[in-house]
Structure formats: structure tokens, C-alpha cells
N, CA, C and O atoms as a GROMACS GRO file, in nm:
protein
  576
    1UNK      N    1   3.320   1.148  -2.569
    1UNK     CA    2   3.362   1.128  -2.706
    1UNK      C    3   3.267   1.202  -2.799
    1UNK      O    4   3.147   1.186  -2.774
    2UNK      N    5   3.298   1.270  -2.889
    2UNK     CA    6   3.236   1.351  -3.000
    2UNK      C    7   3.254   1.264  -3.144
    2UNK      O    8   3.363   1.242  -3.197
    3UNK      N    9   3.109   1.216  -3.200
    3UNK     CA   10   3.109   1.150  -3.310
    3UNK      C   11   3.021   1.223  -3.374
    3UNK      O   12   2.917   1.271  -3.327
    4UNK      N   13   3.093   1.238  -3.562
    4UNK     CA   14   3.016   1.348  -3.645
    4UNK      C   15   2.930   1.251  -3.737
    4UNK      O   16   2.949   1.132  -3.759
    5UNK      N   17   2.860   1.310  -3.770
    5UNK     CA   18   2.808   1.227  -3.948
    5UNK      C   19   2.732   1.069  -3.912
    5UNK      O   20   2.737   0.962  -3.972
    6UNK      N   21   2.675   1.103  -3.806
    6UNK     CA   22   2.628   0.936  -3.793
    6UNK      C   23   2.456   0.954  -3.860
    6UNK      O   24   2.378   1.037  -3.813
    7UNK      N   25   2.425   0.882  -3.951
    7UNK     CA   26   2.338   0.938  -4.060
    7UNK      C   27   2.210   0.852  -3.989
    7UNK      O   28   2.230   0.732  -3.966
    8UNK      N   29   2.082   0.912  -3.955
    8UNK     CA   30   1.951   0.824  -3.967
    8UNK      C   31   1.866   0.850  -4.062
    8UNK      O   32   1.840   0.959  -4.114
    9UNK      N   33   1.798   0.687  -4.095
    9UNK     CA   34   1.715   0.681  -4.264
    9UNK      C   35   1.576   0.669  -4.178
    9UNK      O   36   1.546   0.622  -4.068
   10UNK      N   37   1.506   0.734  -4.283
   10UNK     CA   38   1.352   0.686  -4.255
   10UNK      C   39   1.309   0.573  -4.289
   10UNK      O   40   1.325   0.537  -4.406
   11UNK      N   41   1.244   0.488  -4.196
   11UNK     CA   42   1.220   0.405  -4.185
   11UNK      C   43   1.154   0.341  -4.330
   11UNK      O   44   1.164   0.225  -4.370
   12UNK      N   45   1.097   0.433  -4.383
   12UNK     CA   46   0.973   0.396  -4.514
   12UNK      C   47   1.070   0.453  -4.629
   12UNK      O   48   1.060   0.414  -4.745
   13UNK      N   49   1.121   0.506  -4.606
   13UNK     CA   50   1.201   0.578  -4.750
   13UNK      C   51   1.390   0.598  -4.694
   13UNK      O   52   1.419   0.691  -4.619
   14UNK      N   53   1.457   0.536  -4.726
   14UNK     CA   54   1.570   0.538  -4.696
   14UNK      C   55   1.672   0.629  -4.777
   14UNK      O   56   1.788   0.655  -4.745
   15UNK      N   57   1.584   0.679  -4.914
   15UNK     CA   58   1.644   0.832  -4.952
   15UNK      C   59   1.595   0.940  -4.876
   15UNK      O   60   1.592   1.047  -4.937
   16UNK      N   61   1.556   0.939  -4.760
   16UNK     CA   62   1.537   1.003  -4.676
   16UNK      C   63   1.596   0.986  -4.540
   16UNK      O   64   1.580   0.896  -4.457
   17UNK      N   65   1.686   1.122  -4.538
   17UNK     CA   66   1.771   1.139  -4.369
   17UNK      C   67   1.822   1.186  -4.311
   17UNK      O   68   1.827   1.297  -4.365
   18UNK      N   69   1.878   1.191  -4.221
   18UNK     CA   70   1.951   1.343  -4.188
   18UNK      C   71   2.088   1.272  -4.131
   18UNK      O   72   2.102   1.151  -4.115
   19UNK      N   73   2.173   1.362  -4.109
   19UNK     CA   74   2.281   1.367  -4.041
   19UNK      C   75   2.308   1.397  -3.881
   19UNK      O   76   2.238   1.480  -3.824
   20UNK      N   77   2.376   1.351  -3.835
   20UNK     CA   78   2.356   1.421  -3.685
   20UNK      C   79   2.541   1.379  -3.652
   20UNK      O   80   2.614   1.320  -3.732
   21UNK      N   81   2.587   1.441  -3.483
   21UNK     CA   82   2.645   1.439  -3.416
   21UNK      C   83   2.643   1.375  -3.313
   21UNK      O   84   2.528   1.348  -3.282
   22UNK      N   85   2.730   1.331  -3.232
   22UNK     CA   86   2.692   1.275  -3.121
   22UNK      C   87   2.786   1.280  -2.981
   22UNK      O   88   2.903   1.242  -2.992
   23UNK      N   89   2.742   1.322  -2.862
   23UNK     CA   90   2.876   1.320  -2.798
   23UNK      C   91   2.812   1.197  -2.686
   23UNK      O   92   2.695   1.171  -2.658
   24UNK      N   93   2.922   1.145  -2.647
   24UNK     CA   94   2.893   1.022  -2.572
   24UNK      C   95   2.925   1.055  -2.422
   24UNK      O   96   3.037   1.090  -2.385
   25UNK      N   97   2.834   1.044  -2.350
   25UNK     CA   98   2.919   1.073  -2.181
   25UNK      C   99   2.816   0.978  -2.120
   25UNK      O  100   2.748   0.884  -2.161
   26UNK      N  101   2.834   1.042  -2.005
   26UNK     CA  102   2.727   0.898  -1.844
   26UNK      C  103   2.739   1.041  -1.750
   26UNK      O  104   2.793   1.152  -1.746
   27UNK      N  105   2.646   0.948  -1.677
   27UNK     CA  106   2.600   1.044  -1.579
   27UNK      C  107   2.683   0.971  -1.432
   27UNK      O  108   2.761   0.876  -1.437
   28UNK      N  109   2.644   1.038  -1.317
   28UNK     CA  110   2.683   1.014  -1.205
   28UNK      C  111   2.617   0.819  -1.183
   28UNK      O  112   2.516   0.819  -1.253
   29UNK      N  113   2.627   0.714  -1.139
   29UNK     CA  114   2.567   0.574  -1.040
   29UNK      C  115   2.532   0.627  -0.919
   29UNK      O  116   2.620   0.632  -0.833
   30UNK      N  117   2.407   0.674  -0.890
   30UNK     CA  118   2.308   0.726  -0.846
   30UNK      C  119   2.327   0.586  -0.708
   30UNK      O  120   2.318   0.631  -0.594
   31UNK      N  121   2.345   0.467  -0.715
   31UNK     CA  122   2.292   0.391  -0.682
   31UNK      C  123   2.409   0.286  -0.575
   31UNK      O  124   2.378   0.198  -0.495
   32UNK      N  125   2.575   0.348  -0.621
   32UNK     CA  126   2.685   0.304  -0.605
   32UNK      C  127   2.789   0.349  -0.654
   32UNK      O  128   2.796   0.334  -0.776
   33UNK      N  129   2.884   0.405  -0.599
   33UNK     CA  130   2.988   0.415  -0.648
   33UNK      C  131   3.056   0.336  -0.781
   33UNK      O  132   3.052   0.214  -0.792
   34UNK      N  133   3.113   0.414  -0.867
   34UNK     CA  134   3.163   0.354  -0.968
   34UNK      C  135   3.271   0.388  -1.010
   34UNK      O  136   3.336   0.405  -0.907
   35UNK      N  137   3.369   0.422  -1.141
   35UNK     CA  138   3.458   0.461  -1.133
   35UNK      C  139   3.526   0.540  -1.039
   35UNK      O  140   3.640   0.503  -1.010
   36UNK      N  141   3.485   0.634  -0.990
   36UNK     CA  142   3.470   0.784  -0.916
   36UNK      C  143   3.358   0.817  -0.811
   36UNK      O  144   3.238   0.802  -0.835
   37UNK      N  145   3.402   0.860  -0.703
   37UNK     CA  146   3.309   0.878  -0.558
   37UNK      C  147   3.178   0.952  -0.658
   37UNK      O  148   3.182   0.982  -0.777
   38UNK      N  149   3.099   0.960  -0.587
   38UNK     CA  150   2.977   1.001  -0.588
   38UNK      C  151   2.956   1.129  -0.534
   38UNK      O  152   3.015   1.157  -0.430
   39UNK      N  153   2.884   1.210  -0.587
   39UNK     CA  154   2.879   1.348  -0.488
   39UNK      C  155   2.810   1.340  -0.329
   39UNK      O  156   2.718   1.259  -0.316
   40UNK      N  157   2.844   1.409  -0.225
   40UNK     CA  158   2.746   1.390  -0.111
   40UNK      C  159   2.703   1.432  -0.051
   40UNK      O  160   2.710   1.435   0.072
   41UNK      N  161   2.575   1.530  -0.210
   41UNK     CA  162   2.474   1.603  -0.182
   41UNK      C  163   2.424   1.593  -0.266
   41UNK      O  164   2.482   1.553  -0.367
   42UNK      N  165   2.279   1.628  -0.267
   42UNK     CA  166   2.205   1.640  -0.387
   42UNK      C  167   2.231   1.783  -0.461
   42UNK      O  168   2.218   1.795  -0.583
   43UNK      N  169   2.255   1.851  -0.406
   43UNK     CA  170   2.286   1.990  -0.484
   43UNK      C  171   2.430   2.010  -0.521
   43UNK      O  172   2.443   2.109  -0.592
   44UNK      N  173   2.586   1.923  -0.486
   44UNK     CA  174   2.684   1.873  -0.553
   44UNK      C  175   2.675   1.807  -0.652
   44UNK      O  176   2.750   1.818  -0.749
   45UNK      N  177   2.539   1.694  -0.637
   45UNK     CA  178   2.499   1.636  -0.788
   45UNK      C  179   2.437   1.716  -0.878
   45UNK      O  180   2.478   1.717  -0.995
   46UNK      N  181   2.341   1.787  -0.843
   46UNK     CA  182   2.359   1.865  -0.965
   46UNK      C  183   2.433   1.951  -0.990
   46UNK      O  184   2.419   1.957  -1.112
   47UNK      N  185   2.534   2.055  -0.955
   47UNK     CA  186   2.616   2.146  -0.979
   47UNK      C  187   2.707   2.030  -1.089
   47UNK      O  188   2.722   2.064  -1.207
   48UNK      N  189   2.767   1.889  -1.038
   48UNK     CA  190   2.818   1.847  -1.094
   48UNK      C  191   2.786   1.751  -1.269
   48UNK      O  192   2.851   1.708  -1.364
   49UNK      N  193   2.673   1.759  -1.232
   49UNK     CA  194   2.566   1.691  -1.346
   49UNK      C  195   2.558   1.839  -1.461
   49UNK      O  196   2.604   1.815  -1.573
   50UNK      N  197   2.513   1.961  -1.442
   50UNK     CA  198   2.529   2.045  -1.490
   50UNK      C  199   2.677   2.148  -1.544
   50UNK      O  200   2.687   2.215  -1.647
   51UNK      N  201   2.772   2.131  -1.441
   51UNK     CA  202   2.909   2.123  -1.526
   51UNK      C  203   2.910   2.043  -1.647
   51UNK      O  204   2.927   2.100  -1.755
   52UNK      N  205   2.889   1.897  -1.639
   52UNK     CA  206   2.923   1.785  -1.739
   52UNK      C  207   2.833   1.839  -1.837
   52UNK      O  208   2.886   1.835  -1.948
   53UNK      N  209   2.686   1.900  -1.840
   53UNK     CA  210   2.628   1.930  -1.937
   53UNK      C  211   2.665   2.050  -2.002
   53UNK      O  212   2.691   2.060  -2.122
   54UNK      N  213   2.666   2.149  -1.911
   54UNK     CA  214   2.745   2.257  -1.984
   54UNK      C  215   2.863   2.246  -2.111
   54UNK      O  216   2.864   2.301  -2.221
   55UNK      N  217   2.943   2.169  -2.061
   55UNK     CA  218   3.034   2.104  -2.111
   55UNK      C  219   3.023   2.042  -2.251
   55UNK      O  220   3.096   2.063  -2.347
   56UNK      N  221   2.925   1.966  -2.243
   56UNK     CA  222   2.914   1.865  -2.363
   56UNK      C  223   2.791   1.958  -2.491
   56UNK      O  224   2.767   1.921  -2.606
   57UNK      N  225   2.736   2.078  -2.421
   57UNK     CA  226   2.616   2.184  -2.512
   57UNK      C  227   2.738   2.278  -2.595
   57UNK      O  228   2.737   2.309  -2.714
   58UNK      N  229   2.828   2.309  -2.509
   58UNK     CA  230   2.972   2.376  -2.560
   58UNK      C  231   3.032   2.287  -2.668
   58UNK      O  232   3.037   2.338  -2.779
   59UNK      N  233   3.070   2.189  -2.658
   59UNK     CA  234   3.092   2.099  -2.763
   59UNK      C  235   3.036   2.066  -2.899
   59UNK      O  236   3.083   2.039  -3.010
   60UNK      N  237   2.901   2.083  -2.841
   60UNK     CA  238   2.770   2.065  -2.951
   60UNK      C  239   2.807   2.202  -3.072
   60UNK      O  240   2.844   2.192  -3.189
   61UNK      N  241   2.778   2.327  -2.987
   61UNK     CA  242   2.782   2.417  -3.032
   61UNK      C  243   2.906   2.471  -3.091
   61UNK      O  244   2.908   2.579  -3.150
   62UNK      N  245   3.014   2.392  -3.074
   62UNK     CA  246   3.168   2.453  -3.116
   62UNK      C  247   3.171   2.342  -3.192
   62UNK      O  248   3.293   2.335  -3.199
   63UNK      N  249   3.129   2.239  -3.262
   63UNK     CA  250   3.093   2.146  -3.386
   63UNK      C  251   2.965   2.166  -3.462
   63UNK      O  252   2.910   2.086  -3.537
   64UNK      N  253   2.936   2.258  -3.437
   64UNK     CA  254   2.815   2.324  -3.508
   64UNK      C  255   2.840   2.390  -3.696
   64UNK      O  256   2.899   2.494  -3.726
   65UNK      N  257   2.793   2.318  -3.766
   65UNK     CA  258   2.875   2.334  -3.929
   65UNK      C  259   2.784   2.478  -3.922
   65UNK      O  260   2.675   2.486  -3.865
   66UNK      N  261   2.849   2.580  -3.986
   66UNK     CA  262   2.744   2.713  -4.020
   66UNK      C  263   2.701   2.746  -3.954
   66UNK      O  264   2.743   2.717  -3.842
   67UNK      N  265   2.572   2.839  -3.967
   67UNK     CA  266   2.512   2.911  -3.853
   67UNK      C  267   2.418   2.806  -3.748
   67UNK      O  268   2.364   2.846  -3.644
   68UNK      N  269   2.413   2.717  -3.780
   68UNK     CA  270   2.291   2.654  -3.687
   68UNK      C  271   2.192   2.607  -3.777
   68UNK      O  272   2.130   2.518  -3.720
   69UNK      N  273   2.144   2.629  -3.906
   69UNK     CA  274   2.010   2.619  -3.920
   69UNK      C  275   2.048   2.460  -4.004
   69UNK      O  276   2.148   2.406  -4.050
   70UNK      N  277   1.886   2.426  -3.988
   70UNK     CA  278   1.865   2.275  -4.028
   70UNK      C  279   1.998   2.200  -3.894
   70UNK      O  280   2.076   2.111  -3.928
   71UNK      N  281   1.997   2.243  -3.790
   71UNK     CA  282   2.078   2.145  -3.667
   71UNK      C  283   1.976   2.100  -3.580
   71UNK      O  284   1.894   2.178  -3.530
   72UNK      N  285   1.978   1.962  -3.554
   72UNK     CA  286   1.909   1.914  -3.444
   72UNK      C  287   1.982   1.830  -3.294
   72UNK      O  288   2.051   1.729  -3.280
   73UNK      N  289   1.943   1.900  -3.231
   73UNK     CA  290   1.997   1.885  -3.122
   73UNK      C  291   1.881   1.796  -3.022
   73UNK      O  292   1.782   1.838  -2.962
   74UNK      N  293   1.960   1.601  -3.036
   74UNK     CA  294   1.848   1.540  -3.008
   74UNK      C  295   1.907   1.498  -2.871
   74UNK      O  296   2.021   1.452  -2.867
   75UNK      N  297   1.807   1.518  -2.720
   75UNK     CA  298   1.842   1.496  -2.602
   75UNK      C  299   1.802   1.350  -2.565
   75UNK      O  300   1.727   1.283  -2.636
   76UNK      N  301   1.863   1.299  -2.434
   76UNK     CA  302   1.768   1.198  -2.391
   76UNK      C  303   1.800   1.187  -2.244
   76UNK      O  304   1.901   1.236  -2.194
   77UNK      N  305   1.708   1.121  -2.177
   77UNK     CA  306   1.700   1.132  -2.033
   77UNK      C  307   1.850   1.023  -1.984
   77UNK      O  308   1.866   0.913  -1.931
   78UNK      N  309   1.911   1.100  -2.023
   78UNK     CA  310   2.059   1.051  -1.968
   78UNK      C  311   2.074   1.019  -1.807
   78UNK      O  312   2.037   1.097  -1.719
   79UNK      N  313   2.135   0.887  -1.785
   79UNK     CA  314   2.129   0.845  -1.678
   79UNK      C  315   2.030   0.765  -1.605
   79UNK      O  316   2.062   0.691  -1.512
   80UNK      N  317   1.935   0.776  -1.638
   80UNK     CA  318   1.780   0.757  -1.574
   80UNK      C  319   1.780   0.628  -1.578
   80UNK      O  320   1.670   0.591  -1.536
   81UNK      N  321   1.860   0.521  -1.611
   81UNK     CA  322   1.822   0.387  -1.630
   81UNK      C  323   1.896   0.327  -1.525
   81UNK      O  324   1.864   0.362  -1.412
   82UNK      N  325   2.006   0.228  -1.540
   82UNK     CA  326   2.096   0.163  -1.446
   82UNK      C  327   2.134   0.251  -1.353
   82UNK      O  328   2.163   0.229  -1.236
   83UNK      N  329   2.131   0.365  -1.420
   83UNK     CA  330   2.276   0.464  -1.295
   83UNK      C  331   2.168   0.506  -1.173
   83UNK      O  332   2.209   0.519  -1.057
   84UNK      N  333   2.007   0.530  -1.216
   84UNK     CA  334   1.918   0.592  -1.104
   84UNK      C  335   1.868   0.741  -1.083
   84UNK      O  336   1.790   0.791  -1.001
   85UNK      N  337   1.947   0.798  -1.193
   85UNK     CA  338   1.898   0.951  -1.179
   85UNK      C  339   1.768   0.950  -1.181
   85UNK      O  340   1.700   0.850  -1.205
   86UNK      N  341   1.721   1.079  -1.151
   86UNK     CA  342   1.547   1.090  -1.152
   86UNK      C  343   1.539   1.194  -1.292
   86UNK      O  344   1.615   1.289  -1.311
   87UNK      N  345   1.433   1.153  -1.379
   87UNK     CA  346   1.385   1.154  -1.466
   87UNK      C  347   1.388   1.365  -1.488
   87UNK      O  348   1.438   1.440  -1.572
   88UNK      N  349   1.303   1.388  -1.356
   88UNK     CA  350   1.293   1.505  -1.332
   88UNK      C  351   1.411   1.564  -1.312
   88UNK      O  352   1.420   1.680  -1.354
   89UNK      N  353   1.503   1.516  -1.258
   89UNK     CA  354   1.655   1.616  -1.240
   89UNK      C  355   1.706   1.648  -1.363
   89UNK      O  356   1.738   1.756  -1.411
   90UNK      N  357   1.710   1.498  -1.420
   90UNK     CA  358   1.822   1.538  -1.550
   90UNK      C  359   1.772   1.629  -1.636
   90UNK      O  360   1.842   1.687  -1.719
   91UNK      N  361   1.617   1.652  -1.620
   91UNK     CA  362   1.503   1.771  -1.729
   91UNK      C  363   1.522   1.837  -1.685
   91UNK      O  364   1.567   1.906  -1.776
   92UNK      N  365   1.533   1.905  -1.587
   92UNK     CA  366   1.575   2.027  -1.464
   92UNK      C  367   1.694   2.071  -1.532
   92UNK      O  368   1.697   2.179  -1.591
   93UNK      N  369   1.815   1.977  -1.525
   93UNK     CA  370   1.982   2.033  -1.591
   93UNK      C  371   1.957   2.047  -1.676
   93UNK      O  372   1.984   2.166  -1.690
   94UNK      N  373   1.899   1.998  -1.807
   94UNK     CA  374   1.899   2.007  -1.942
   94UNK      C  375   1.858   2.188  -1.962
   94UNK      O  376   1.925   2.278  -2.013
   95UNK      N  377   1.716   2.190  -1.896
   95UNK     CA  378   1.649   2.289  -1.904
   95UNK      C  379   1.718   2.383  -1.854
   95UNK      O  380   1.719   2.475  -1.936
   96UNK      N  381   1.773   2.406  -1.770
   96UNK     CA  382   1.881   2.482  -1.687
   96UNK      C  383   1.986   2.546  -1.785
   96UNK      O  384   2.028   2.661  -1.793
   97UNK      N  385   2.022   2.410  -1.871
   97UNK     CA  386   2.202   2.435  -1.932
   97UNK      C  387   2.112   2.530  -2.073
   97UNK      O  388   2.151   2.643  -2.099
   98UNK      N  389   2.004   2.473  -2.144
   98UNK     CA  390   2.001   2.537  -2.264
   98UNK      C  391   1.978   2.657  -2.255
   98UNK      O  392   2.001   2.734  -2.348
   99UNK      N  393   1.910   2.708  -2.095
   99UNK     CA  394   1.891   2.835  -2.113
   99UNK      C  395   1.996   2.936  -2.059
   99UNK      O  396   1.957   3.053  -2.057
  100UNK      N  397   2.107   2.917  -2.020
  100UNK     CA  398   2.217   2.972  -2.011
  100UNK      C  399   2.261   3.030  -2.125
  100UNK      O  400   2.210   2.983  -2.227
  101UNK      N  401   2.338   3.115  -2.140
  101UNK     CA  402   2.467   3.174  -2.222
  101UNK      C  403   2.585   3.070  -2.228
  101UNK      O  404   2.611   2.990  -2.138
  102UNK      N  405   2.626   3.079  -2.302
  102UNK     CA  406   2.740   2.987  -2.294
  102UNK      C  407   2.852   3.024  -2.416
  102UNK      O  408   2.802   3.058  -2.523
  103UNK      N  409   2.975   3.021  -2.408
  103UNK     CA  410   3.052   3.077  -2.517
  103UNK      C  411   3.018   3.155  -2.545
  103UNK      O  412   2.974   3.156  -2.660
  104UNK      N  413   3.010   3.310  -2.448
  104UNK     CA  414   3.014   3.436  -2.536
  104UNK      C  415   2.853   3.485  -2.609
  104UNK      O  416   2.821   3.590  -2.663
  105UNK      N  417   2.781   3.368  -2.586
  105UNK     CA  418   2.685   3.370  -2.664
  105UNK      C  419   2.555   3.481  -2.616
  105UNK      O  420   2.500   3.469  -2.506
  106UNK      N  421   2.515   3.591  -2.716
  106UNK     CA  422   2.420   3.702  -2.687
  106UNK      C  423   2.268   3.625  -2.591
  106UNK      O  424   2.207   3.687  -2.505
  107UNK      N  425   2.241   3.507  -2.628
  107UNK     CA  426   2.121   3.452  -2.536
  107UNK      C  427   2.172   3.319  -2.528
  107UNK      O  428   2.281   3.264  -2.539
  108UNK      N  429   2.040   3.282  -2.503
  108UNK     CA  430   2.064   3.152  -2.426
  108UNK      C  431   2.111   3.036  -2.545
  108UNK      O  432   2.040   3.045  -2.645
  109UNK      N  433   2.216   2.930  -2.554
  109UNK     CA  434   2.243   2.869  -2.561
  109UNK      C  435   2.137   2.755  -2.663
  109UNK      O  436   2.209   2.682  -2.731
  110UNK      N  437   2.025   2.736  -2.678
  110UNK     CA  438   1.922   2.688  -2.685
  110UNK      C  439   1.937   2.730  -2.852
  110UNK      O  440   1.949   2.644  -2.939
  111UNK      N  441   1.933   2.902  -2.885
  111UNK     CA  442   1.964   2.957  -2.988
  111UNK      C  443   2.049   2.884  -3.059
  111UNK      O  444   1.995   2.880  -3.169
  112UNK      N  445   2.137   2.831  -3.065
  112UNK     CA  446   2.218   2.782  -3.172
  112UNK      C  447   2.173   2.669  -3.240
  112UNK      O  448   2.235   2.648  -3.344
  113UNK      N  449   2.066   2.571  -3.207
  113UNK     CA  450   2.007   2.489  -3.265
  113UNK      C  451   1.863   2.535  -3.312
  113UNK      O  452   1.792   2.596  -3.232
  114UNK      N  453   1.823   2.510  -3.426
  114UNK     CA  454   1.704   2.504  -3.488
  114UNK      C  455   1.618   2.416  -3.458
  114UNK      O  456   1.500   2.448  -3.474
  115UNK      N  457   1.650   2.277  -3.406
  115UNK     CA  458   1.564   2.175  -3.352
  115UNK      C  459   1.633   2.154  -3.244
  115UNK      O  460   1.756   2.158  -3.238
  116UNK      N  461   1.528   2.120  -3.118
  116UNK     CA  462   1.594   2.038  -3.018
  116UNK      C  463   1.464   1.940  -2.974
  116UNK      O  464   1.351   1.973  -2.937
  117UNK      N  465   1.530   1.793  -2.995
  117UNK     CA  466   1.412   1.705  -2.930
  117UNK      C  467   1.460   1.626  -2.848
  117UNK      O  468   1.577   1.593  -2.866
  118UNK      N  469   1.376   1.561  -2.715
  118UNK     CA  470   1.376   1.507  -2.674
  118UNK      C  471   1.381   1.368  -2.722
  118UNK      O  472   1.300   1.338  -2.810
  119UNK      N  473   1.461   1.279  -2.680
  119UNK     CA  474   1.408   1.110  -2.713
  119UNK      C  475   1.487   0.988  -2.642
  119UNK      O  476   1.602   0.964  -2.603
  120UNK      N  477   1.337   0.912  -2.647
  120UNK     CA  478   1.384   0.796  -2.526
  120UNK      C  479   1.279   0.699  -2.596
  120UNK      O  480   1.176   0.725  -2.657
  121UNK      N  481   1.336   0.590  -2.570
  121UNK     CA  482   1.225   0.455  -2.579
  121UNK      C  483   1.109   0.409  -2.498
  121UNK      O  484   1.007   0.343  -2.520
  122UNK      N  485   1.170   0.479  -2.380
  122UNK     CA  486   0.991   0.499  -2.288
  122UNK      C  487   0.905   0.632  -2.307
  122UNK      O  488   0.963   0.735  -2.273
  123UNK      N  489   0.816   0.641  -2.341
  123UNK     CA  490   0.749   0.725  -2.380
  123UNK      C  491   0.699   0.784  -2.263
  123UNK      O  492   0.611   0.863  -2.300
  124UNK      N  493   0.714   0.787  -2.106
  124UNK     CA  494   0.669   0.842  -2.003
  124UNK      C  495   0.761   0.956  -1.964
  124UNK      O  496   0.733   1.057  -1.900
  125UNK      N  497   0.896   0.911  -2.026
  125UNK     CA  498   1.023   1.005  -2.011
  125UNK      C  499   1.036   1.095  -2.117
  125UNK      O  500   1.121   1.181  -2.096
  126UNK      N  501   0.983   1.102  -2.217
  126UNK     CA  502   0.999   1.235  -2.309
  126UNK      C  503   0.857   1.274  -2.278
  126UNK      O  504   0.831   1.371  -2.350
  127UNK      N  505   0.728   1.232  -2.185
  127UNK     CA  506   0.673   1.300  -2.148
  127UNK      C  507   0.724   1.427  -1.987
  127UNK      O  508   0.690   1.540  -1.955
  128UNK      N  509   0.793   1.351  -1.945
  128UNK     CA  510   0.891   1.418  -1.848
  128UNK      C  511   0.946   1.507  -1.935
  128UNK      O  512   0.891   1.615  -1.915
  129UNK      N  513   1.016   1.514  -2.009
  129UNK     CA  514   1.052   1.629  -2.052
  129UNK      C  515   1.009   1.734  -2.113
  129UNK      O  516   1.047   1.850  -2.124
  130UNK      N  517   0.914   1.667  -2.154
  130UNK     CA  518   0.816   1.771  -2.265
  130UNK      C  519   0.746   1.877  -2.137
  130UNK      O  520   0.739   1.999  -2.147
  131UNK      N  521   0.703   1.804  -2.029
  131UNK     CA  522   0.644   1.910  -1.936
  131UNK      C  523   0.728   1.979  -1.938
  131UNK      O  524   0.709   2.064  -2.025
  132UNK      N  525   0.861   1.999  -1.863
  132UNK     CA  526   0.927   2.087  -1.826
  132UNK      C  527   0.987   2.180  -1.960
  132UNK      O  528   1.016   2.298  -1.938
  133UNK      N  529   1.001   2.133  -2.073
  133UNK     CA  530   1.025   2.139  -2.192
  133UNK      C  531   0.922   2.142  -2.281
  133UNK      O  532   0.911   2.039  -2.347
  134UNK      N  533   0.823   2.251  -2.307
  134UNK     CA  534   0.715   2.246  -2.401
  134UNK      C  535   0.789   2.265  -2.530
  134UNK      O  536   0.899   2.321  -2.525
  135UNK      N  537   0.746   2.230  -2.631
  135UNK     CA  538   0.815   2.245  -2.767
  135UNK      C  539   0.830   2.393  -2.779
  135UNK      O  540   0.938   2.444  -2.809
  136UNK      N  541   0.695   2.480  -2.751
  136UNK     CA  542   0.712   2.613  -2.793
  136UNK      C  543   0.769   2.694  -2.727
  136UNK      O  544   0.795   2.806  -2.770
  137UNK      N  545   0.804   2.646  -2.583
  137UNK     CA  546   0.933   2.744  -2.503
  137UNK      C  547   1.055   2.715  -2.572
  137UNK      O  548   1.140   2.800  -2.545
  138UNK      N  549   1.101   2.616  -2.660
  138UNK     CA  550   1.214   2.526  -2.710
  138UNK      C  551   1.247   2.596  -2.891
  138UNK      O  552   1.362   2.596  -2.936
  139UNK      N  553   1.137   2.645  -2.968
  139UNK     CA  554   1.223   2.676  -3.048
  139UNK      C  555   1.311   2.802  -3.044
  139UNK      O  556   1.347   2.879  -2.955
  140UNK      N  557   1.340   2.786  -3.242
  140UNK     CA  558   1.483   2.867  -3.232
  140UNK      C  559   1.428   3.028  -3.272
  140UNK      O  560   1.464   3.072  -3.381
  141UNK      N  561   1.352   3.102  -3.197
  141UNK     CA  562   1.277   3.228  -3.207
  141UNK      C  563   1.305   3.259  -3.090
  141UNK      O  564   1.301   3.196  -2.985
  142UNK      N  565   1.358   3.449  -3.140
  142UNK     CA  566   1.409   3.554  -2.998
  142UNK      C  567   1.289   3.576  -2.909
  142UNK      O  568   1.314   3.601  -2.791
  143UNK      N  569   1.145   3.568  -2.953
  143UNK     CA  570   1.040   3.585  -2.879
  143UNK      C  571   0.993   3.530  -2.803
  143UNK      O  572   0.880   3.563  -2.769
  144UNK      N  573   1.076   3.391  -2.726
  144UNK     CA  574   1.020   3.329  -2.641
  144UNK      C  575   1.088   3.377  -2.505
  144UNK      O  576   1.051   3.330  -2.397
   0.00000   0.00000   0.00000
């Protein structure tokens, strides 16, 4: 599901905020079958984990108002909780999908957002990502 305009206030100043997007999906039940079989391989799970992302960065980017700038494109370690993914895979796909081409696009995918952050409520998991994901491999500059 693709939801637009869902607004966050700063905590201290609530005339302060931004706008964002949101697309809603799940990952594979790592742990049990659920709606739908499970892949049965680890390298079917990710081919298939990375389709779904591909998928939903295409979305991002084809609801993208204007050129991109002032867009933040906020991630989170999707799956990693009930379902069982590993922390490290889903940073692996992420990292994988942004640096692809995608739609035609002259570089990688990553380009069309001006911000991209990581975020999670455990703070060990946007350290997971941040390794694999340093901020300064991540912005929106041709020189990286």
C-alpha cells in the first residue's frame, strides 16, 4: 500500500515538520510459513526479498513530487522482528536495491532522494545499517 502526506512534528516545536510517504509491505516469516510458502533457499530469499524491494524503491521514486530535492527516503530493518530476517540481509538488499538503476535511471537509484535514513527503535539495528550504509557513501552527490 502507498500512503502520501503522512506529516511528522518535532517533538519541541510542532510548527516544525516535514511530510513524507509511505509504502507498506512485510517481508518473507523467516520462521514459518504464512500466507505463502517460504522460499527454499537462502539465495531464493533474497532474489525474492530484493524483487519486493526493487519494487517498492520504483514506487518511491514514481511518487516522487519534482525533482527529488528536500525527499527523504526513511528505511527500516524490515522484517527483522517477528518474521526473523537477519538484520544483516535485509542491509545487504537495501544496499543492493539503492545502488541499482532502476526506471531508466542514468545511476543508481539512491540518486533520486536527497535524504535517505535509516530508522528503527533499537538502536543496534540502524547501527547495522549504518555499517553497511555509511551516511557518506549514501548521499545525493555523483562523486561517490
Amino acid at each position: 500500500a502507498y500512503v502520501r502526506d503522512i506529516c511528522f512534528f518535532d517533538a519541541n516545536d510542532e510548527q516544525k515538520h516535514r511530510k513524507a510517504d509511505m509504502l507498506v509491505s512485510a517481508c518473507y516469516c523467516v520462521g514459518y510459513d504464512q500466507l505463502y510458502d517460504n522460499p527454499k533457499t537462502d539465495g531464493e530469499l533474497k532474489q525474492n526479498t530484493l524483487s519486493k524491494f526493487r519494487a517498492f524503491m520504483a514506487a518511491a521514486v514514481a511518487n516522487t513530487i519534482g525533482d527529488g530535492k528536500n525527499t527523504y527516503l526513511l528505511l527500516g530493518p524490515i522484517g527483522t522482528g517477528a518474521f526473523g530476517n537477519k538484520v544483516d540481509d535485509i542491509a545487504n538488499v537495501f544496499h543492493e536495491v539503492l545502488n541499482m538503476k532502476i526506471m531508466n535511471s542514468e545511476g543508481p537509484v539512491r540518486f533520486a532522494f536527497e535524504n535517505i535514513w535509516f530508522v528503527s527503535t533499537e538502536k543496534w539495528k540502524n547501527d547495522k545499517f549504518n555499517e553497511r550504509m555509511p551516511e557518506d557513501k549514501l548521499d545525493n552527490t555523483k562523486d561517490n
